[in-house]
PyMOL Python script that loads the backbone (N, CA, C, O; Angstrom):
from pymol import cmd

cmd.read_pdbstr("""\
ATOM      1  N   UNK A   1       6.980  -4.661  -3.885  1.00  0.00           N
ATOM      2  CA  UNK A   1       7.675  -3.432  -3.630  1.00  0.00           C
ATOM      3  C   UNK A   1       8.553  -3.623  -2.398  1.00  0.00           C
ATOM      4  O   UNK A   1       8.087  -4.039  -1.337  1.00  0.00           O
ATOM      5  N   UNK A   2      10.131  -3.236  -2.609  1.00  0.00           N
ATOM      6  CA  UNK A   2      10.807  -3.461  -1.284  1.00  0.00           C
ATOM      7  C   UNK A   2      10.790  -1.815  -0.515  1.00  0.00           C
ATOM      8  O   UNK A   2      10.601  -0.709  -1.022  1.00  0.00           O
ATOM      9  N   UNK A   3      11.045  -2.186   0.763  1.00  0.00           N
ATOM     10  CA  UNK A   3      11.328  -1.144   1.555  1.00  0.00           C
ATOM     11  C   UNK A   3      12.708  -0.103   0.955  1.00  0.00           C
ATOM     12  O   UNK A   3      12.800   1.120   1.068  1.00  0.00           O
ATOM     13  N   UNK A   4      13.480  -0.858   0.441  1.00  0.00           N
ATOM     14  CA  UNK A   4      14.801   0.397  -0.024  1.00  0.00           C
ATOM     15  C   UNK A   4      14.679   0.842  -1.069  1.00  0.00           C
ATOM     16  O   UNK A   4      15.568   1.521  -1.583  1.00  0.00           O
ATOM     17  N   UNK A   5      13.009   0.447  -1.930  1.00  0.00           N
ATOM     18  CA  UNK A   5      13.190   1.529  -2.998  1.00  0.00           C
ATOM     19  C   UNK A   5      12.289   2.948  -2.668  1.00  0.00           C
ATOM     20  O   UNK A   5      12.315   4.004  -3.298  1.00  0.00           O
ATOM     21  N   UNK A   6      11.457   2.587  -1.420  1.00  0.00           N
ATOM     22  CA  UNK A   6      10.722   3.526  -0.682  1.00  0.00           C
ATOM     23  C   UNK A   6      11.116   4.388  -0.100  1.00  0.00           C
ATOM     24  O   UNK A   6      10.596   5.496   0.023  1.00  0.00           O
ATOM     25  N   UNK A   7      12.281   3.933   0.430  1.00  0.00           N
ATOM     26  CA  UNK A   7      13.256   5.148   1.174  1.00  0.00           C
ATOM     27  C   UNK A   7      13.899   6.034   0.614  1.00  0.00           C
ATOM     28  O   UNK A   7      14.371   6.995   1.222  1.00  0.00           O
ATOM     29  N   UNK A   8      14.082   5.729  -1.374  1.00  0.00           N
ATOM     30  CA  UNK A   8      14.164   6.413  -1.961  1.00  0.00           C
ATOM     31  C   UNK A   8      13.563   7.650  -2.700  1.00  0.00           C
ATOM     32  O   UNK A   8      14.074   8.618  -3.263  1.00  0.00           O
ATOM     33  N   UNK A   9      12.296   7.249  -2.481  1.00  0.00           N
ATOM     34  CA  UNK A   9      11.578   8.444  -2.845  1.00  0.00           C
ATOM     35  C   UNK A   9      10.892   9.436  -1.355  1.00  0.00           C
ATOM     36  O   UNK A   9      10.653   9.131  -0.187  1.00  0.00           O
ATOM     37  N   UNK A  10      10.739  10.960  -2.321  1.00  0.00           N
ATOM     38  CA  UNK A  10      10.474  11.916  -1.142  1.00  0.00           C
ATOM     39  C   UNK A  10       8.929  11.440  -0.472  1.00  0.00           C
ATOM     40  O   UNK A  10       8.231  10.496  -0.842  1.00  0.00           O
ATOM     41  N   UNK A  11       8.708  12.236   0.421  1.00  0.00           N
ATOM     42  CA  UNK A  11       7.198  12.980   0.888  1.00  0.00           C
ATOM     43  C   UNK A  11       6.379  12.569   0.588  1.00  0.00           C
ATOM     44  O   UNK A  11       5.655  11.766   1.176  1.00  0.00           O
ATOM     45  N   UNK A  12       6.242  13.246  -0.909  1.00  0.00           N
ATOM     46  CA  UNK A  12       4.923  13.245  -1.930  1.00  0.00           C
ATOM     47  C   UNK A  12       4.708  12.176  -2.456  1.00  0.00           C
ATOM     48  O   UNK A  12       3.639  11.587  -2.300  1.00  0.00           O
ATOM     49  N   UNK A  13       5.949  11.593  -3.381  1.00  0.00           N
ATOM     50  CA  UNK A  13       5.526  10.498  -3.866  1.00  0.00           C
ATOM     51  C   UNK A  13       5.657   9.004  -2.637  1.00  0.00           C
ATOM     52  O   UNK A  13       5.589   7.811  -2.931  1.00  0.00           O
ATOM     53  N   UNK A  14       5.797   9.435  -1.678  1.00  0.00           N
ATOM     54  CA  UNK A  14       5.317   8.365  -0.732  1.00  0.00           C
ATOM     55  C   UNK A  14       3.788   8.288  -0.079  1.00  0.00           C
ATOM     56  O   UNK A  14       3.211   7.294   0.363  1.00  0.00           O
ATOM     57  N   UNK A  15       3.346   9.593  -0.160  1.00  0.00           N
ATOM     58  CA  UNK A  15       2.168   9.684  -0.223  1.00  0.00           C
ATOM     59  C   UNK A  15       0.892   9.699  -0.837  1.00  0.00           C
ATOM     60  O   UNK A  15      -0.250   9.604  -0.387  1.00  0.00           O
ATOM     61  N   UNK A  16       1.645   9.927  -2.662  1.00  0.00           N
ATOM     62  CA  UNK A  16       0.889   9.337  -3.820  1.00  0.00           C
ATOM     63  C   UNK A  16       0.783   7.748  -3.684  1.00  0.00           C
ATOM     64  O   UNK A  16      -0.293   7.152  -3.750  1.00  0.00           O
ATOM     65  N   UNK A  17       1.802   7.238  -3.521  1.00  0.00           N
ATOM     66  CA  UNK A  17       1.849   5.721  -3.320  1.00  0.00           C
ATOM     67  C   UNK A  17       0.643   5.327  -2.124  1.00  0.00           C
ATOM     68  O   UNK A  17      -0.298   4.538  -2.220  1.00  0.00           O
ATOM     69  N   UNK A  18       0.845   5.746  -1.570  1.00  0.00           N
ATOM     70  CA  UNK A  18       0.210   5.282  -0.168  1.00  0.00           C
ATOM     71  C   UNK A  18      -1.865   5.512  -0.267  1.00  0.00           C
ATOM     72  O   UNK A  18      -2.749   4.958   0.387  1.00  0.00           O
ATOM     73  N   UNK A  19      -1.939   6.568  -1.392  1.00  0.00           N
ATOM     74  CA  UNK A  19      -3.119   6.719  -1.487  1.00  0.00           C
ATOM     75  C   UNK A  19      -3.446   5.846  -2.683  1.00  0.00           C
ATOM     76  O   UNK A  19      -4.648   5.765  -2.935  1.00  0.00           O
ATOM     77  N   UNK A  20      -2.805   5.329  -3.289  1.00  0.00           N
ATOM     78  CA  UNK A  20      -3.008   4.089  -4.321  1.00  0.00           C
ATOM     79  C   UNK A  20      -3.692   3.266  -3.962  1.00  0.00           C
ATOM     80  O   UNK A  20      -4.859   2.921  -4.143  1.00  0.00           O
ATOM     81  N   UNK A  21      -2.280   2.732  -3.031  1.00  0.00           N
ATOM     82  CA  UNK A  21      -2.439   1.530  -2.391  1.00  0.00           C
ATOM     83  C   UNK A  21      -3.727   1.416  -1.577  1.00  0.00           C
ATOM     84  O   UNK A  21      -4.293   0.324  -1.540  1.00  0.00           O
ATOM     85  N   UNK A  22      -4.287   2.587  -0.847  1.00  0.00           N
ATOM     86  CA  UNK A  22      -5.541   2.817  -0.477  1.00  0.00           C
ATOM     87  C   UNK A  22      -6.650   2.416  -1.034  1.00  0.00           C
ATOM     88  O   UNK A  22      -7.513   1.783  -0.425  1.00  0.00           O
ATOM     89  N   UNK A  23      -6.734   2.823  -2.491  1.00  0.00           N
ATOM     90  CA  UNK A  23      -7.739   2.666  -3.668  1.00  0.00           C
ATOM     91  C   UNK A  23      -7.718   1.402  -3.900  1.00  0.00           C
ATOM     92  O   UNK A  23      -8.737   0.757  -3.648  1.00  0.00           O
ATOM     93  N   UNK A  24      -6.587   0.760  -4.419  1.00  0.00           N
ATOM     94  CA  UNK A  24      -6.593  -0.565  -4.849  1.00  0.00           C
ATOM     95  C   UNK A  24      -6.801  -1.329  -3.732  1.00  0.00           C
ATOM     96  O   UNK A  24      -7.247  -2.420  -4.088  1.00  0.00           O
ATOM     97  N   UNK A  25      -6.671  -1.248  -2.427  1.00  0.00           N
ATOM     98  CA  UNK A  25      -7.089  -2.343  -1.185  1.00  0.00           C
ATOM     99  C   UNK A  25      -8.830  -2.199  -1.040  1.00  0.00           C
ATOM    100  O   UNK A  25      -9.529  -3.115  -0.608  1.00  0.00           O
ATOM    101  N   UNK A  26      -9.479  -0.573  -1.591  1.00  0.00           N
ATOM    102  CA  UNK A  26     -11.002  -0.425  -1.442  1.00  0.00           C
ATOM    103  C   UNK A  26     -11.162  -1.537  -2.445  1.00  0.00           C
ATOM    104  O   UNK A  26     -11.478  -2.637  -1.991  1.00  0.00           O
ATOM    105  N   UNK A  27     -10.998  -1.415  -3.681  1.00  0.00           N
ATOM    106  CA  UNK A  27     -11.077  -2.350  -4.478  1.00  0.00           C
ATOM    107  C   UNK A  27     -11.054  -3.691  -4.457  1.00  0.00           C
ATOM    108  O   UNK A  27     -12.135  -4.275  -4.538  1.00  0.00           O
ATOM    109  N   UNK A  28     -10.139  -4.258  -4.374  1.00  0.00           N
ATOM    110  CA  UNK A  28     -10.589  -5.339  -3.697  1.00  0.00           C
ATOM    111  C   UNK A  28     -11.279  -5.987  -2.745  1.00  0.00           C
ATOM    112  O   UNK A  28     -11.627  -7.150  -2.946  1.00  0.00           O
ATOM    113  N   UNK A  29     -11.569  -5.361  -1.611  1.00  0.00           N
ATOM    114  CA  UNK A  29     -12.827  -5.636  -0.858  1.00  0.00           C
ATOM    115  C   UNK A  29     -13.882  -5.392  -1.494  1.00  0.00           C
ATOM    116  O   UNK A  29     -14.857  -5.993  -1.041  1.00  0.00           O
ATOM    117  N   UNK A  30     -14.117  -4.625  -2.535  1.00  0.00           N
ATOM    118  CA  UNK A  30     -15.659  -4.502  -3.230  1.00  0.00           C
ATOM    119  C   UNK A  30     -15.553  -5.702  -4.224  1.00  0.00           C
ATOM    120  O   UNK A  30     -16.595  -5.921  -4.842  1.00  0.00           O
ATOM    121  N   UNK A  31     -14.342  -6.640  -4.538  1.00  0.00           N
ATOM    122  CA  UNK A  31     -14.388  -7.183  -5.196  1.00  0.00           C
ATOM    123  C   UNK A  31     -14.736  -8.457  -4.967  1.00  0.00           C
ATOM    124  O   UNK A  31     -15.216  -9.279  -5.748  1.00  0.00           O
ATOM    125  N   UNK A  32     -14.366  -8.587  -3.468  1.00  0.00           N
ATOM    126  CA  UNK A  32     -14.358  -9.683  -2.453  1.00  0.00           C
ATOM    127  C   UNK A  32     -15.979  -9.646  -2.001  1.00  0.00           C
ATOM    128  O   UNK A  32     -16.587 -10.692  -1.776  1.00  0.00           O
ATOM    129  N   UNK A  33     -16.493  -8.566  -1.913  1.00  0.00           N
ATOM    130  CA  UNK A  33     -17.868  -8.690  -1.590  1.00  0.00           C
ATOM    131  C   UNK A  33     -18.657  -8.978  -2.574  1.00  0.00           C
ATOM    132  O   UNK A  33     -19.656  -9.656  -2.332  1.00  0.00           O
ATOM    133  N   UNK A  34     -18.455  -8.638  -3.582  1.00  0.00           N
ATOM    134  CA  UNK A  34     -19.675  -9.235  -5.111  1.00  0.00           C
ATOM    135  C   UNK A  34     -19.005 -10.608  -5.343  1.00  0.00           C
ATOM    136  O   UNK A  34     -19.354 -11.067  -6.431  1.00  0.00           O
ATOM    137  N   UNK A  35     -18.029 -11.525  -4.567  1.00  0.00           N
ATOM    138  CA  UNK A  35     -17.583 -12.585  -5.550  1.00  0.00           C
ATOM    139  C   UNK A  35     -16.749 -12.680  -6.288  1.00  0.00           C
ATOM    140  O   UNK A  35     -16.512 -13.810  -6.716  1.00  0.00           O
ATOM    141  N   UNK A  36     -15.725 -11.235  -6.886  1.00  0.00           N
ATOM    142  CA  UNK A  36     -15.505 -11.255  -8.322  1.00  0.00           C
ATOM    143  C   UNK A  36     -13.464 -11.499  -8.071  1.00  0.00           C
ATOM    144  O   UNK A  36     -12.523 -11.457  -8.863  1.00  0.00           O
ATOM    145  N   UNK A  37     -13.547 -11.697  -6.860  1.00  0.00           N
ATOM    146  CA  UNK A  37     -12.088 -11.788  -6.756  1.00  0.00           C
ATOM    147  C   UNK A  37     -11.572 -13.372  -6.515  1.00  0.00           C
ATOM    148  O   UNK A  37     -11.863 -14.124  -5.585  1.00  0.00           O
ATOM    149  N   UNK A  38     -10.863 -13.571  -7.467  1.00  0.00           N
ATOM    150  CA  UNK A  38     -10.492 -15.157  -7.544  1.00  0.00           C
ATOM    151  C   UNK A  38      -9.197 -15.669  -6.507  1.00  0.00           C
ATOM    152  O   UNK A  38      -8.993 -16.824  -6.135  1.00  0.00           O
ATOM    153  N   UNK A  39      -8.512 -14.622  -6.215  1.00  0.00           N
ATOM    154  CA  UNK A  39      -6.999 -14.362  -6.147  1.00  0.00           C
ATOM    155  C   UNK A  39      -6.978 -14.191  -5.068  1.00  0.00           C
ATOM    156  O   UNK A  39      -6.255 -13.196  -5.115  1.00  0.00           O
ATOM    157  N   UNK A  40      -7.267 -14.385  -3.520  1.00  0.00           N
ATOM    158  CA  UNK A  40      -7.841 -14.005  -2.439  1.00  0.00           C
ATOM    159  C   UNK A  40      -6.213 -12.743  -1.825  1.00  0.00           C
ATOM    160  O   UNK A  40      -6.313 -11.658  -1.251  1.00  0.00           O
ATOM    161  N   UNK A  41      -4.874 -13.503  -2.266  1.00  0.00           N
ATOM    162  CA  UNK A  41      -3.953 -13.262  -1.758  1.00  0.00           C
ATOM    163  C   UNK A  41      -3.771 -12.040  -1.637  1.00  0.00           C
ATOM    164  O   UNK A  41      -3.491 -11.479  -0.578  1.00  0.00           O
ATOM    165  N   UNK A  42      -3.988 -11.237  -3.270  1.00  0.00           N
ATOM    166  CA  UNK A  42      -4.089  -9.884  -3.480  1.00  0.00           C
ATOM    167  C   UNK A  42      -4.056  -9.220  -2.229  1.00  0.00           C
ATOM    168  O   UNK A  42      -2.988  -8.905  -1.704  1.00  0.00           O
ATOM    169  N   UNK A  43      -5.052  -9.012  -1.770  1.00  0.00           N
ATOM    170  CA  UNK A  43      -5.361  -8.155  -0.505  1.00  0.00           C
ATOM    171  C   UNK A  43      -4.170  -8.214   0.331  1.00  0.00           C
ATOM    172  O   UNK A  43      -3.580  -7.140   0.448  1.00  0.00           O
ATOM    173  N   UNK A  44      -3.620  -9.340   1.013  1.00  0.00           N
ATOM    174  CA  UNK A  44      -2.745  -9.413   1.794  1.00  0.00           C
ATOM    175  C   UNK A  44      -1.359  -8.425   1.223  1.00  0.00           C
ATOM    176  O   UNK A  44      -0.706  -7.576   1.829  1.00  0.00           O
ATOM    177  N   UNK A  45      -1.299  -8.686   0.505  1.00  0.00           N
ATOM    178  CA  UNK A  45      -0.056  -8.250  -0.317  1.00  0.00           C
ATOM    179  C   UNK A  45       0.207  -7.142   0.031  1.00  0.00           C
ATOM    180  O   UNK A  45       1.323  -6.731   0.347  1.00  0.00           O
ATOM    181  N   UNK A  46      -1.388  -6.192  -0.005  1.00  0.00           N
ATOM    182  CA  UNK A  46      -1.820  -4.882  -0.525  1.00  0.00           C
ATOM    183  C   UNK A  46      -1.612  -4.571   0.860  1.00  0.00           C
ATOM    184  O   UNK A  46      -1.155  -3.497   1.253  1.00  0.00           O
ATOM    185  N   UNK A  47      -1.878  -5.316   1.429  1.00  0.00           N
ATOM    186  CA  UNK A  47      -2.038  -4.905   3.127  1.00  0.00           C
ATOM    187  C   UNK A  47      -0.617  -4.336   3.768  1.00  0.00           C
ATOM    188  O   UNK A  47      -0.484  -3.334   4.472  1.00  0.00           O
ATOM    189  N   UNK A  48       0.409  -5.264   3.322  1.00  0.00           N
ATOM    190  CA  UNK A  48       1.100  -5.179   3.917  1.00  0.00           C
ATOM    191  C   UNK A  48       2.655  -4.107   3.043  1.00  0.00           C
ATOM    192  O   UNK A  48       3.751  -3.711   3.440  1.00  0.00           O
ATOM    193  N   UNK A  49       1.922  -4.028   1.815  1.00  0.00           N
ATOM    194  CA  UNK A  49       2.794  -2.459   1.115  1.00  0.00           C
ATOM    195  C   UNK A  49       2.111  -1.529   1.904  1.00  0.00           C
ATOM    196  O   UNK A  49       2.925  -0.724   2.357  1.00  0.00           O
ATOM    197  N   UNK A  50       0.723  -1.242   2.341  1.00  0.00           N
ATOM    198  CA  UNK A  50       0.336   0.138   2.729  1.00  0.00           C
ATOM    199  C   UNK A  50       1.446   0.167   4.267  1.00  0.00           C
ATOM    200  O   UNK A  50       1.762   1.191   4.872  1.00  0.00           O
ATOM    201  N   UNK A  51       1.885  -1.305   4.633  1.00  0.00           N
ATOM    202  CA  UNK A  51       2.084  -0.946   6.026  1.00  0.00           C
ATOM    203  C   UNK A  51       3.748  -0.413   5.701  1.00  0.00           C
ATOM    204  O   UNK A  51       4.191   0.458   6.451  1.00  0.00           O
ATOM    205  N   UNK A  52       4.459  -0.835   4.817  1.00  0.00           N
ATOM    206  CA  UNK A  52       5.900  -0.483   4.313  1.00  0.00           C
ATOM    207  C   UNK A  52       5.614   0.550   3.950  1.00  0.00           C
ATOM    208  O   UNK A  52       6.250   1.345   4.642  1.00  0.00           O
ATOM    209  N   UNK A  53       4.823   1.227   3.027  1.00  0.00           N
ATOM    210  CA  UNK A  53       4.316   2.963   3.324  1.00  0.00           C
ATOM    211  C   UNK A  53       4.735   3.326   4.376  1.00  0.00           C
ATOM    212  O   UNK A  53       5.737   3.886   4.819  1.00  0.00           O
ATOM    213  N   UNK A  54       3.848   2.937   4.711  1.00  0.00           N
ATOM    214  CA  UNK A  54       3.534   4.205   6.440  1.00  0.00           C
ATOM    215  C   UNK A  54       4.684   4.019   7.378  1.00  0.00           C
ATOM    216  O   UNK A  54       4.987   4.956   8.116  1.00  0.00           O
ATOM    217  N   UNK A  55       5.498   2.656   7.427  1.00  0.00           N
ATOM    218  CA  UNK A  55       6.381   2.446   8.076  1.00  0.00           C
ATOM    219  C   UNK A  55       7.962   3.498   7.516  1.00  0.00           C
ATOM    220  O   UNK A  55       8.939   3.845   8.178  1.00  0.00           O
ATOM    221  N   UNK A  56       7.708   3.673   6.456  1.00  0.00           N
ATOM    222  CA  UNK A  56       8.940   4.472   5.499  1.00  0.00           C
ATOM    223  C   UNK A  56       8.792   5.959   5.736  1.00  0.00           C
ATOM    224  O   UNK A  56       9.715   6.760   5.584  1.00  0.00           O
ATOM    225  N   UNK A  57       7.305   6.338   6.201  1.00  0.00           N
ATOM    226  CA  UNK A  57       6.846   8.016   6.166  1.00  0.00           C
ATOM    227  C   UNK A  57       7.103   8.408   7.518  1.00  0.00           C
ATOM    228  O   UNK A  57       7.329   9.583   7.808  1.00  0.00           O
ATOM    229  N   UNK A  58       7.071   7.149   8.663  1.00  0.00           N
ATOM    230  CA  UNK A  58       7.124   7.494   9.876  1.00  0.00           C
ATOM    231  C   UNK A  58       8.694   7.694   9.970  1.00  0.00           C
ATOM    232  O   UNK A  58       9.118   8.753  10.432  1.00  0.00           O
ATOM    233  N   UNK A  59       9.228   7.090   9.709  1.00  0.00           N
ATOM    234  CA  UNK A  59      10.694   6.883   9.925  1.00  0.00           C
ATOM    235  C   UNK A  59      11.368   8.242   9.327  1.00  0.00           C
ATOM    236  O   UNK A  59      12.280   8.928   9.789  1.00  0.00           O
ATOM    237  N   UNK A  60      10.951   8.322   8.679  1.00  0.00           N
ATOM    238  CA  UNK A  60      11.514   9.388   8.149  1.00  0.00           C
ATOM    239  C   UNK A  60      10.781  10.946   8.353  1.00  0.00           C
ATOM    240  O   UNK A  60      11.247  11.992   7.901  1.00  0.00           O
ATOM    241  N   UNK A  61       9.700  10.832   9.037  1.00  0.00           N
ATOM    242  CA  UNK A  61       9.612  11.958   9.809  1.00  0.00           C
ATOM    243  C   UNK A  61      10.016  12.069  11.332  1.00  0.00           C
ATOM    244  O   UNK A  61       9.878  13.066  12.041  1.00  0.00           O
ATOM    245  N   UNK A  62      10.447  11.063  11.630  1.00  0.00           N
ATOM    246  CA  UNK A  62      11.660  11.104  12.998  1.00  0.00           C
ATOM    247  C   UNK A  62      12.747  11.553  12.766  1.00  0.00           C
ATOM    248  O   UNK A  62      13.388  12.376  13.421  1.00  0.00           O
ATOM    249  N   UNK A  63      12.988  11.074  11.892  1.00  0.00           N
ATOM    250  CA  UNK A  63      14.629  11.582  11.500  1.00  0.00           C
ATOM    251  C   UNK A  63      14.599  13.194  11.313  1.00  0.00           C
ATOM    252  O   UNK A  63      15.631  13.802  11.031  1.00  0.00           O
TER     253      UNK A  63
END
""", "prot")
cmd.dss("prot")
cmd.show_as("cartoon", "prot")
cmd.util.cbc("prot")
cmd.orient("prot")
């Protein structure tokens, strides 16, 4: 996910996104704790869309 398609959407659906991305990062740590995650990278990935989230919601509640 890039940052300029984030800036495209409002509020809400930056905040639907952002609680996704929430779910799916719990997820994988429960996945990482039983073993069942092969793919270690995942997480990182995940890590760093929640932070292009929050970085897109802040910015734009400055403005």
């Amino acid at each position: 996910m890039k940052a300029s398609e984030l800036r495209d959407k409002d509020q809400a659906a930056l905040a639907k996104e952002l609680k996704e991305l929430l779910k799916a990062q719990f997820s994988l740590r429960m996945q990482i704790g039983t073993q069942q995650l092969n793919n270690t990278s995942q997480l990182k990935k995940v890590r760093r869309d929640i932070a292009r989230v929050k970085t897109v919601i802040n910015s734009k509640g400055a403005q």
